[in-house]
C-alpha positions as CSV (number, residue, x, y, z in Angstrom):
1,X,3.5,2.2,-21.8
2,X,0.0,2.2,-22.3
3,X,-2.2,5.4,-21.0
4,X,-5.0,3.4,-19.7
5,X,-2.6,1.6,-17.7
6,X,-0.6,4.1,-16.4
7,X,-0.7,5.8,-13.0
8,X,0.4,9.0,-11.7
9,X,2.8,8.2,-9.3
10,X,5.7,10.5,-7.3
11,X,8.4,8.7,-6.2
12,X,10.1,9.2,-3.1
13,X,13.9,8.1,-2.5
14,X,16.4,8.3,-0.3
15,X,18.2,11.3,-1.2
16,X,15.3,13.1,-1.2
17,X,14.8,13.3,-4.6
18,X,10.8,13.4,-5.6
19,X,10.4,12.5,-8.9
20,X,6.8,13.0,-10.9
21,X,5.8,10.7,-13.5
22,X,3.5,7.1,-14.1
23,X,4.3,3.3,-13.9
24,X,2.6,0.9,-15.8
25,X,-0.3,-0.5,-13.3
26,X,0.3,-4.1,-13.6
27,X,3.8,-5.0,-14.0
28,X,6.0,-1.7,-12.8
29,X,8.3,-3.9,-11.3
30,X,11.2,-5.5,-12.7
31,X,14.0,-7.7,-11.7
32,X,16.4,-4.7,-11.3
33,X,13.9,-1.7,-10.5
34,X,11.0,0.5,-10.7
35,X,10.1,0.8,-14.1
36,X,9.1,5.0,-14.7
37,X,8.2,7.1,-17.7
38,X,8.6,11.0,-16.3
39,X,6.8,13.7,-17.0
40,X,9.2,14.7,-19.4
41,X,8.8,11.2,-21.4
42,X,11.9,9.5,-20.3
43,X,11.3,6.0,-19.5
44,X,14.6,5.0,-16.7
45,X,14.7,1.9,-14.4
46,X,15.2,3.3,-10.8
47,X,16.7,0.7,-8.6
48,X,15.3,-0.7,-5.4
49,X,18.0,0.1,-2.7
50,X,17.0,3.8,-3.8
51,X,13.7,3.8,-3.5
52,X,12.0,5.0,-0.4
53,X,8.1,4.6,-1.4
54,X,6.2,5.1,-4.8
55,X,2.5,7.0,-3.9
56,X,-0.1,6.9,-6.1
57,X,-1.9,9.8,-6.6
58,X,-4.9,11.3,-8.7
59,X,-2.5,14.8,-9.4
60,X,0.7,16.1,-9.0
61,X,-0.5,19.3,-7.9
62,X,-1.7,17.9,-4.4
63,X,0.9,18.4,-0.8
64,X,3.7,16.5,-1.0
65,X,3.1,13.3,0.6
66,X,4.2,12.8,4.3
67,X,5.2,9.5,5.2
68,X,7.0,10.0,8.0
69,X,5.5,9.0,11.2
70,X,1.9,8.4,9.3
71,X,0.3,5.8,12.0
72,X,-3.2,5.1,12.5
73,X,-5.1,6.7,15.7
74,X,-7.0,4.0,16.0
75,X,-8.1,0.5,15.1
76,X,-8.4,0.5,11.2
77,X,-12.1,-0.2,9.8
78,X,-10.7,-2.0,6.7
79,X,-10.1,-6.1,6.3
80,X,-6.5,-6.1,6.2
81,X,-3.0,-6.6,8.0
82,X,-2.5,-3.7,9.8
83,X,1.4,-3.2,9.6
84,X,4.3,-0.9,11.1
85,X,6.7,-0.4,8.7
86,X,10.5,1.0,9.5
87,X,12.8,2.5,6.9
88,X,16.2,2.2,6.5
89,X,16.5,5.5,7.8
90,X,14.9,5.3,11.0
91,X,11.3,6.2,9.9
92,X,8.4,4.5,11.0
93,X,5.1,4.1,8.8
94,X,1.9,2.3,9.6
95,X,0.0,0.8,6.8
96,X,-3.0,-1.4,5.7
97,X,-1.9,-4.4,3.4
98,X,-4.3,-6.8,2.2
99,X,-5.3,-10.1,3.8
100,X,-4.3,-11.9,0.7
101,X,-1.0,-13.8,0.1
102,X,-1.8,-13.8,-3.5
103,X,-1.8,-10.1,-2.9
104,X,1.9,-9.8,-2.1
105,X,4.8,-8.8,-4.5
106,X,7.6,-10.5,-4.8
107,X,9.6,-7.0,-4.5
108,X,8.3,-4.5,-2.1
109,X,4.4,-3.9,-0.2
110,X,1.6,-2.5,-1.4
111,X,-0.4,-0.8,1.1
112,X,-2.9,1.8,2.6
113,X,-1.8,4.7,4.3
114,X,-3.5,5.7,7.2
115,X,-4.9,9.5,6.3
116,X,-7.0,8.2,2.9
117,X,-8.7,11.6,2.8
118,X,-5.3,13.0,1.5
119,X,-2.6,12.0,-0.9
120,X,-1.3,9.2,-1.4
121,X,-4.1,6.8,-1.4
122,X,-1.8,4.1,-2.1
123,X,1.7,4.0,-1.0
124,X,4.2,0.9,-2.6
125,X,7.4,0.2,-0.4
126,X,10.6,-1.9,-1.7
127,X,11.5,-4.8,0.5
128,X,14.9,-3.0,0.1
129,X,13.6,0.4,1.5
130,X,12.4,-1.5,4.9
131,X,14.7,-2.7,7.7
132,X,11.8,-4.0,10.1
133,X,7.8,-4.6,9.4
134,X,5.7,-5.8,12.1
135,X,2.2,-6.8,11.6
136,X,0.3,-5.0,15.0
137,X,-3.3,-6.8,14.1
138,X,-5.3,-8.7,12.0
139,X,-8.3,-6.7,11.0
140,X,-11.5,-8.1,9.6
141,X,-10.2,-11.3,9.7
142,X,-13.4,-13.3,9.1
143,X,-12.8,-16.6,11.7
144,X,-15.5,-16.1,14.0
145,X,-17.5,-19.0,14.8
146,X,-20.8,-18.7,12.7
147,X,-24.0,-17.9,14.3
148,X,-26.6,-19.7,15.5
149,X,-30.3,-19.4,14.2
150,X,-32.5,-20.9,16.3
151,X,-35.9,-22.1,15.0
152,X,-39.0,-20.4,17.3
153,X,-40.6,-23.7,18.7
154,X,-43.9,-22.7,16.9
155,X,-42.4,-22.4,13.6
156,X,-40.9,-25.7,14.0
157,X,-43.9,-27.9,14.3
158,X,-45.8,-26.9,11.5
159,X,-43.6,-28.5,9.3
């Protein structure tokens, strides 16, 4: 794994195991698992089903993040999908995914959490972790009808 690349990361699964280390930014995910290099230097393959969330964050010594019941108090200001995300074990999440379907891994979300001014400032979720997401609004979406200029009537004849 290369440094420059990497990410701090603590991953959160299911048996409530957190586990402190960095993925590789581009490309953590694999056909079996999470790909993740501990603190310790072990590089392992953590499977999906036991994966809860992976948060990125800038240091390990920040509160443990608190995903459970994290929902926005109101309409997010970000372009995005605003989603509601429920775990397999009964936990709801809210969440800001991008508007992009280019965006969109193959195995899990990548999304915004609602409380950026804290850790995680972003949270990745395995398809496998989720038994429901709804998407609550589109946000930003950029289809309004363009505006009208109008042309003062002055302006218009001297040309």
């Amino acid at each position: 794994m290369a440094s420059s690349a990497s990410k701090k990361v603590r991953v959160l699964r299911f048996d409530r195991e957190l586990l402190h280390g960095f993925v590789q930014s581009p490309g953590f995910q694999t056909a079996s698992g999470i790909e993740f290099l501990s603190q310790d230097g072990n590089l392992a393959v953590i499977p999906y089903p036991d994966v809860k969330a992976i948060c990125f964050v800038q240091d390990f010594d920040d509160p443990l993040p608190r995903l459970d019941g994290a929902q926005f108090v109101s309409r997010p200001k970000k372009a995005g999908l605003w989603i509601r995300m429920r775990f397999r074990d009964g936990i709801f999440m809210d969440g800001l995914l991008g508007n992009s379907l280019l965006q969109l891994d193959p195995h899990g979300y990548t999304v915004t959490p609602p409380d950026q001014g804290v850790n995680p400032q972003r949270v990745f979720v395995p398809r496998a972790a989720l038994i429901d997401i709804q998407v609550l609004a589109v946000v930003g979406s950029g289809l309004k009808a363009p505006k009208k200029t109008t042309v003062p009537e002055a302006q218009a004849k001297l040309f």
